[in-house]
N, C-alpha and C positions, 0 to 999 in steps of 0.2 A: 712195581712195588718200591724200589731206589727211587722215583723221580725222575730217574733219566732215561729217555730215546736213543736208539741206534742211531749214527750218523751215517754207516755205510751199511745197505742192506745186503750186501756179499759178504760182509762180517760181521751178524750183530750182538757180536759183543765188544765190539769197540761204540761206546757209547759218548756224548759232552767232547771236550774239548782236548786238548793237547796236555794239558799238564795235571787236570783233574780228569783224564779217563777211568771209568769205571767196569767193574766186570761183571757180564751177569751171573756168571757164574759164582759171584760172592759182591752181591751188591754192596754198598752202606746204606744207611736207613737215610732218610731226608732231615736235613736240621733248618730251624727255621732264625730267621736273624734275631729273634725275640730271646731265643736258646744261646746262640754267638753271645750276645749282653751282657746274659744272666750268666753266662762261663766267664764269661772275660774284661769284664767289668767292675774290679774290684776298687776302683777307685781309691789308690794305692801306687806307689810308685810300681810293683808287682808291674801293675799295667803295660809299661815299656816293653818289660822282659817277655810280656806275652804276644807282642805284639804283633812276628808271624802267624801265631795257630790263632790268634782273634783273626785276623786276614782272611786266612784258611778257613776258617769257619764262614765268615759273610761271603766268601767264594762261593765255597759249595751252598750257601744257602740261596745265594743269587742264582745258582745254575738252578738248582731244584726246583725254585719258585719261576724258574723262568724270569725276573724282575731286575731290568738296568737299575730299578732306586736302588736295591739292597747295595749297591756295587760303592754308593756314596757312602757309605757308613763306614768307608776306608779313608782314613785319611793320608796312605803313602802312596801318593801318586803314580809310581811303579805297579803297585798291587792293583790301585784300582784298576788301569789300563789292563790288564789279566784279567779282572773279573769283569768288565764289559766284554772285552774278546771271548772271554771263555761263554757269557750269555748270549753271545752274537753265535755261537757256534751252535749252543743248544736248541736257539729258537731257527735256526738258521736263517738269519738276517743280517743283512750289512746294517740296520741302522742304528743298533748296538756300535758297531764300527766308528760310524760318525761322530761316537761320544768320546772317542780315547783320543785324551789328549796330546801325546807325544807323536810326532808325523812318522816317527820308526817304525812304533807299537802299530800303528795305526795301519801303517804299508802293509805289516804282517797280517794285521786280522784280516784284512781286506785275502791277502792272498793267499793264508788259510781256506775261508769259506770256499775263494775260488776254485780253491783247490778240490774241496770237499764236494762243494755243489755242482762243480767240473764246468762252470760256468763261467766263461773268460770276458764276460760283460763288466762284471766285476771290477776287472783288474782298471777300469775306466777310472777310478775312484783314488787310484794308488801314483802320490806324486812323486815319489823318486824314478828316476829312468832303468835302474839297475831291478830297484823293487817289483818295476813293472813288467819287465824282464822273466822275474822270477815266479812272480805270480801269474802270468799268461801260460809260464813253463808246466806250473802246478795244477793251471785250469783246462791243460789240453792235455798230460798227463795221462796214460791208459790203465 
């Protein structure tokens, strides 16, 4: 009804991503990027001041829809990196991953999924050596 998938079926109510996890115990309703616009889009200096909860909104609308485009209607390259990791986690796929642009952001999504998917194939993807470290740590994890 949320939109959202369980990520771990030994817990499922840990559903999405790390910083938008949801519960099902009291889901949120699904918002759609069309809704994010029309909230936050006042075309107004206002604009600026909203700028995390517009964020926030095309986040969760990204995960909802499952869709890496929603993620570009972020223009703070911080967030967007968040909203492709957080879609990469929902659909669970790295190739959400390959979109984030910062190599930090990007080590993490990688060894998130890894983590998640318990899959240390993964961690092949992750160019730091410490990063890769961590996320092998996180993909062989019990």
């Amino acid at each position: 009804a949320s939109g959202f998938h369980p990520i771990d079926t030994h817990d499922p109510k840990l559903i999405t991503g790390s910083m938008f996890r949801q519960s099902t115990d009291n889901p949120i309703q699904p918002v759609t990027s069309g809704e994010c616009s029309a909230l936050f889009s006042t075309g107004t200096v206002l604009d600026d001041f909203l700028g995390n909860q517009k964020e926030s909104c095309y986040i969760q609308a990204a995960i909802s829809a499952r869709d890496v485009n929603i993620c570009y209607s972020i223009s703070n390259p911080n967030a967007r990196d968040t909203c492709l990791s957080e879609v990469a986690i929902a659909l669970m796929s790295i190739e959400p991953c390959t979109l984030v642009s910062s190599t930090g952001a990007q080590d993490a999504c990688f060894a998130v999924l890894a983590g998640i998917m318990k899959n240390p194939s993964i961690c092949e993807n992750v160019v730091g050596t410490s990063a890769r470290e961590h996320c092998l740590a996180n993909a062989n994890a019990n």
